[in-house]
Structures are given as structure tokens and as C-alpha cells.
VEXSESE-45812 format. One record per residue: residue in one letter; z, y, x of N, C-alpha, C, O, CB in turn. Coordinates in steps of 0.1 Angstrom, whole numbers, plus 5000, padded with zeros to 4 digits. Glycine has a CB too. Example, Ala and Ser with C-alpha at 12.3 -4.5 7.8 and 13.67 -1.06 7.14 Angstrom:
2
A507849435132507849555123507849675132508549675142509049555113;S507149785128507149895137507950005129508050115134505749945141;
***
This chain:
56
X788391121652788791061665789090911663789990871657789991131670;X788390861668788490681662788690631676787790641684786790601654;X790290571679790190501690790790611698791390581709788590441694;X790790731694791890831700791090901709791690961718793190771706;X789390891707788590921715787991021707787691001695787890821721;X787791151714786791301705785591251704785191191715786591471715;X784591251692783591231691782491341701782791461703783691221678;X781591291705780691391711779591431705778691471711780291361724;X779491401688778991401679779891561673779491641664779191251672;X780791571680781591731673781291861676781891961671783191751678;X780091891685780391981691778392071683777492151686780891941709;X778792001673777592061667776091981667775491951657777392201675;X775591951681774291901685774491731683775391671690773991961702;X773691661675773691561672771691461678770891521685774091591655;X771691381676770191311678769291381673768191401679769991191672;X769691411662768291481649768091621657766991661657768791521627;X768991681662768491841671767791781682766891851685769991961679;X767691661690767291691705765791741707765391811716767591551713;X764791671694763391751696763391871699762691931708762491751686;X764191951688763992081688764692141701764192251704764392141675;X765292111706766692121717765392111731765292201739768391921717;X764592021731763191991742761992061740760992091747762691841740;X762292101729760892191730760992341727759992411724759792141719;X762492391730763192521734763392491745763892591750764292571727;X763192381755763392381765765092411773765392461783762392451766;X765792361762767092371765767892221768768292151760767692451754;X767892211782767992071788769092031791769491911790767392051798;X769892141796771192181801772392121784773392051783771092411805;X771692191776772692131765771892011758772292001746773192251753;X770991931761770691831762771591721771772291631767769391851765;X771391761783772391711794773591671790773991551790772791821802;X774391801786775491781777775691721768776791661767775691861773;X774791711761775191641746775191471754776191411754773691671730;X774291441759774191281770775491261774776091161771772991281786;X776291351782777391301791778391301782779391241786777791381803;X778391381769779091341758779391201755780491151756778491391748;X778291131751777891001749778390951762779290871760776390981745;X778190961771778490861783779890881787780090821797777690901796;X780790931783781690961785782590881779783290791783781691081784;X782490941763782890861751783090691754784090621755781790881740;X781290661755781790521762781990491772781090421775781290431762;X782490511778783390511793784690511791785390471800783190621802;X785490591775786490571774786690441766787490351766786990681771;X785690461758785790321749786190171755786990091752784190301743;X785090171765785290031777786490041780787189951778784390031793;X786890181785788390141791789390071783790189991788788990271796;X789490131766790390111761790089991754790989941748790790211754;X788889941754788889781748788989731760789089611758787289701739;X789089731769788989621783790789651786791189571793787589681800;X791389711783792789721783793189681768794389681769793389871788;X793089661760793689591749793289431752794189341749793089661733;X791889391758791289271759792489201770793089101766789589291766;X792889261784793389221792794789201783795289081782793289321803;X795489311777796589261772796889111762797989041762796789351767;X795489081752795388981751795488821755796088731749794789011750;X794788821767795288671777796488621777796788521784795188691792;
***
């Protein structure tokens, strides 16, 4: 947890599965694994852009 943020790297499915993840035709946890990532940084922004602000 770096940044106090859950990796979305944890939940098993990483980059190196997604071929095989596409050509089982399983999109849904494709999906998933993406909003992982989008999420993550979404918290990331938040929490550097609030340490940044406290800075000034």
C-alpha cells in the first residue's frame, strides 16, 4: 500500500494476464482490472494535489 492506496495490482490479474483474459473473452474482469488502475490514480491525484496545495 504505497501512499495508503490498495494496489490494483492485488487482486491477482496483472498486464501479463490481459491477452489471455481477451482471448477467453473475459472482459468484465478486464474491465475490472482497468477501473482498478483508474481508480488508484484518481486517488493518487487527489493525495499529491492535497499535499501540493498544502505546500504554497
Amino acid at each position: 500500500k504505497a501512499f495508503g492506496i490498495q494496489s490494483p495490482k492485488s487482486h491477482g490479474i496483472t498486464g501479463y494476464d490481459i491477452n489471455d483474459y481477451f482471448k477467453a473473452r473475459r472482459y468484465k474482469e478486464i474491465a475490472q482490472y482497468c477501473m482498478g488502475d483508474v481508480l488508484a490514480t484518481a486517488q493518487l491525484y487527489a493525495k499529491w494535489r492535497y499535499l501540493y496545495e498544502g505546500l504554497k
